[in-house]
N, C-alpha and C positions, 0 to 999 in steps of 0.2 A: 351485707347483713340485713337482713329479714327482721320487723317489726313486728307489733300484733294489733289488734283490731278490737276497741269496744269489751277492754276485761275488764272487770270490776275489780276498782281499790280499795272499796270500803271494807269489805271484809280485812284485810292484810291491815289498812289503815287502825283499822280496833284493835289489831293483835298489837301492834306496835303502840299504839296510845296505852294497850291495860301495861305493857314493858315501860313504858314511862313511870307511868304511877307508881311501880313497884318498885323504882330504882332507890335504895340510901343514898341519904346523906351525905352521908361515910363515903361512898362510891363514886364520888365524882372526880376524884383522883387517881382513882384507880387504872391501868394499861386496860388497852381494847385489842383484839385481833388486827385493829387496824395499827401500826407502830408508832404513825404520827399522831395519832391520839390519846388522851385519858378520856373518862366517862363523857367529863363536863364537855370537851371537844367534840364526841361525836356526837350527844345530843345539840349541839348549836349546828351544826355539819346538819344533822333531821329537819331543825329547825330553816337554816334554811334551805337546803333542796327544797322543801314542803313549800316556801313560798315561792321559788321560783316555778317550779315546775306548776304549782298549782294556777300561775300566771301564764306559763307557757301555754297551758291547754286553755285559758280564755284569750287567747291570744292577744293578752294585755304587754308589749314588750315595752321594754323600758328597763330602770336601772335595775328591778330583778330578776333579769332576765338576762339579760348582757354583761354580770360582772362573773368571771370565775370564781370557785368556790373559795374564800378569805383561808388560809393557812389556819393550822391548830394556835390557839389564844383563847387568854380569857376573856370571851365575848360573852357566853350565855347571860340571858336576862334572870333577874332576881324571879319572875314570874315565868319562869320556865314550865314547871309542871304544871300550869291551867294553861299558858300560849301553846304548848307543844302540840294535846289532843285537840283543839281547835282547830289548827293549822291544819294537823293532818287531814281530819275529817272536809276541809275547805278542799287540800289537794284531790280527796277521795270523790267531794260532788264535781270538784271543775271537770275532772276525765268523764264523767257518767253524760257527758253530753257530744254525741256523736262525733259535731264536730271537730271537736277536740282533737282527733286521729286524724282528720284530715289536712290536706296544705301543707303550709310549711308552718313553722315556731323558732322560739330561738330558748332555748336554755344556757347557763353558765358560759356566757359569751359566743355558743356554737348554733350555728343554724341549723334545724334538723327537719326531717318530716315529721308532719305530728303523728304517725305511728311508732316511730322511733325513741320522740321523746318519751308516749306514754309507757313502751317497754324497759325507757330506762329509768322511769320515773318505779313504775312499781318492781324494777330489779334493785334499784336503793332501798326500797320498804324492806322487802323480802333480806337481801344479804344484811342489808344494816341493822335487820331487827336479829339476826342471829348475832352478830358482833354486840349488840346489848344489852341480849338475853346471856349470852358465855363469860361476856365481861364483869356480869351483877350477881353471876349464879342462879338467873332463872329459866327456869322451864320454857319452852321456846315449839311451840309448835305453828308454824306458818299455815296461812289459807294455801290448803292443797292446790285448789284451781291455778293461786296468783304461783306458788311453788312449780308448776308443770310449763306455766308458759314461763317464766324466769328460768327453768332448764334449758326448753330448747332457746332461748332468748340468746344465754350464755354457749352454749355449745354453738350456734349457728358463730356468735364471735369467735371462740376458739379457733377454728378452721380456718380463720382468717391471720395474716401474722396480727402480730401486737408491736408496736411500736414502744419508743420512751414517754407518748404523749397520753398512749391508751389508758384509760380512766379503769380496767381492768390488768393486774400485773400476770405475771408467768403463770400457766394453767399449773395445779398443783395435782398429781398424779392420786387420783382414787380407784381401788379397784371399782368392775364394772356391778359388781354386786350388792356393792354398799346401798346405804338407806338414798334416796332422790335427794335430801338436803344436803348430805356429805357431796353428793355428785354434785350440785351446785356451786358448792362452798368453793370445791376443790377449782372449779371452772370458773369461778370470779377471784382467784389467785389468793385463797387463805387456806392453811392449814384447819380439815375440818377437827381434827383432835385438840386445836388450840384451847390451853386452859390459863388461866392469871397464874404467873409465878408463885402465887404464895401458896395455890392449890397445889402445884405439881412440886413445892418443896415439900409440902405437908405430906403428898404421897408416897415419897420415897422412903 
């Protein structure tokens, strides 16, 4: 699997901090595309990717770096919605420095090149800010740029098998004509029509 080189997070980083901000309340109970999730799990899940990975690229390693991602729990901090945008925008300047893509790093206990990791650092913005956005009912448009390299990012994976260990699940079958996000969605193993149950009971 092929890497990429010097993309900018920040952009993707804002989209995902303004989906912060907008999330209720109300919604932190809510199911996410992701199954092992509710709201409150997947932003602690944002929260911290966003710090390790934001460590990975200063090649700061150490304990946030080297543990695997904590299982769904109620961990989030009471100051979730001012730590979140912070965090992100930290992960967004750590990558803006060259050497960040270069060498090696270590993310969620795995040793990676640092191209690698920043592909999968802004493949977690990008997918996780859709699972967010679907989960809270909002409006969801991704940095095209960070969206183009996050396609072939995932496609160059697909090609490859997928294991039980793969951090991405079973490719999910898109036609080839759908919008780029659907093609994504579908290639980081979620249903891109996924809706919260209480929308798709409401629909029927």
């Amino acid at each position: 699997m092929t890497g990429m080189s010097l993309v900018d997070l920040q952009p993707q980083a804002r989209v995902v901090s303004r989906l912060v901000e907008g999330v209720p309340g109300s919604a932190l109970a809510s199911p996410t595309p992701c199954p092992e999730y509710a709201v409150a799990d997947l932003l602690d899940h944002v929260r911290g990717l966003a710090i390790a990975f934001r460590d990975a690229a200063r090649k700061d390693l150490g304990p946030t770096t080297d543990t695997a991602p904590e299982p769904a729990g109620p961990s989030l901090p009471a100051a979730w919605r001012e730590e979140l945008p912070r965090l992100l925008a930290e992960l967004a300047e750590a990558w803006q420095n060259p050497s960040a893509w270069t060498g090696m790093t270590r993310a969620g206990g795995v040793d990676l090149p640092g191209e690698i990791a920043g592909a999968v650092a802004l493949d977690e913005l990008v997918i996780h800010g859709w699972d967010l956005a679907r989960a809270t009912g909002q409006e969801y448009v991704p940095d095209q740029a960070a969206l183009r390299a996050v396609h072939a990012f995932l496609l160059a994976s697909a090609q490859e098998e997928r294991g039980e260990d793969d951090i991405f699940g079973p490719v999910v079958p898109v036609p080839d004509a759908a919008p780029l996000l659907d093609r994504a969605v579908g290639l980081s193993g979620r249903d891109p029509g996924w809706t919260p149950p209480s929308r798709r009971e409401a629909g029927r």
